[in-house]
C-alpha positions in Angstrom: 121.0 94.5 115.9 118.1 95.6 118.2 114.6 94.2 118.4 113.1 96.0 115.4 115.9 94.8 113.5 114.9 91.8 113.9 111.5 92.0 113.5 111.8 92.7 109.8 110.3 89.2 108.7 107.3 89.5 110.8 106.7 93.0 109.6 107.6 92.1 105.9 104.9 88.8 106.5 102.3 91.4 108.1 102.7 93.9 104.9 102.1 90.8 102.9 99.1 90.0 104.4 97.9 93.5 104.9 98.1 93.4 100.6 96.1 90.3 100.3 93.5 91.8 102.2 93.5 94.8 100.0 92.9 92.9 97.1 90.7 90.5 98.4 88.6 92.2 101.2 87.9 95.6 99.8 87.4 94.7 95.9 84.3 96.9 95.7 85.8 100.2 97.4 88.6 101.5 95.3 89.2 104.7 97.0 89.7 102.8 100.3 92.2 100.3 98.8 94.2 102.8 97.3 94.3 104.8 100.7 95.1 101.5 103.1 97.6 100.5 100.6 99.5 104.1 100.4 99.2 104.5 104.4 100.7 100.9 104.3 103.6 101.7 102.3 104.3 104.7 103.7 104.6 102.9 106.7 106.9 100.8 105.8 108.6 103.4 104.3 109.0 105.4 106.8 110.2 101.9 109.4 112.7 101.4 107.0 114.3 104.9 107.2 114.0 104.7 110.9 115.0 101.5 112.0 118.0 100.5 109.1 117.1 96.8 109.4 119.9 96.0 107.3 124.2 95.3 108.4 125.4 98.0 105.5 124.9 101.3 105.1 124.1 100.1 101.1 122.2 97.3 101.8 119.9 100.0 103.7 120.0 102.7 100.9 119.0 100.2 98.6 115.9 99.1 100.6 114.5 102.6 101.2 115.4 103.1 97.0 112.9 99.9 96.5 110.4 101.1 98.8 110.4 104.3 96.8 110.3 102.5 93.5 107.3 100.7 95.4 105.5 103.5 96.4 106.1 105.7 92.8 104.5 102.3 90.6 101.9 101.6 93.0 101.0 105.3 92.7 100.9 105.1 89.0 99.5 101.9 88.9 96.6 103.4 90.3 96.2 106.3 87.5 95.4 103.5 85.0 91.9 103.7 86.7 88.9 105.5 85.3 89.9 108.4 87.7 92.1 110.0 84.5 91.4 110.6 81.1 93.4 108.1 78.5 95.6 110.7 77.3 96.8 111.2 80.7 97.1 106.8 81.2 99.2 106.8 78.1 101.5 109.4 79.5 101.5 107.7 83.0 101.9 104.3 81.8 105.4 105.8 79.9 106.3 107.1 83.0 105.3 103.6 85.0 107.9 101.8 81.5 110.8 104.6 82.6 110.6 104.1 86.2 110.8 99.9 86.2 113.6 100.4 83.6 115.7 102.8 85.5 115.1 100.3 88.6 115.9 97.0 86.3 119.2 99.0 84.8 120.1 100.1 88.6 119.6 96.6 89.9 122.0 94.8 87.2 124.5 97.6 87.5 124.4 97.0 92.1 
């Protein structure tokens, strides 16, 4: 286990915080809150694929599979805006209902 490994909880305490300043900070600028918050999972993404903080190669697929999840809701999450039409936010929020239950069916079957 190296040094990065083992700076998973700062990192995961740091994301947290990064999303509470999201929410909290930049409530009247919706276009930079959904770009901080993509850059910000993408980062953590991206550290997870890198640095495998995890003892099993599982344990480690499963994270990066979360962070996906992650990164597909919070992408859809943000079509329920007034960015798309409501045709196109009924369609996304069946989409947003298939992906949590394919993730909720996966995670009881693990």
């Amino acid at each position: 286990m190296d040094k990065w490994s083992r700076s998973f909880s700062l990192i995961f305490c740091v994301r947290r915080f990064i999303v509470f300043c999201i929410i909290f900070l930049l409530i009247e600028s919706g276009g930079l809150q959904i770009v901080v918050f993509s850059i910000s999972n993408l980062v953590i993404f991206a550290y997870n694929g890198a640095i495998q903080p995890k003892k099993t190669r599982e344990a480690n697929w499963w994270m990066l599979a979360e962070e996906y999840i992650i990164l597909l809701t919070s992408s859809l999450i943000f079509c329920f805006s007034e960015f798309l039409e409501p045709e196109a936010r009924y369609i996304a929020g069946w989409m947003l209902c298939a992906v949590l239950s394919a993730y909720v069916l996966a995670s009881i079957l693990q």
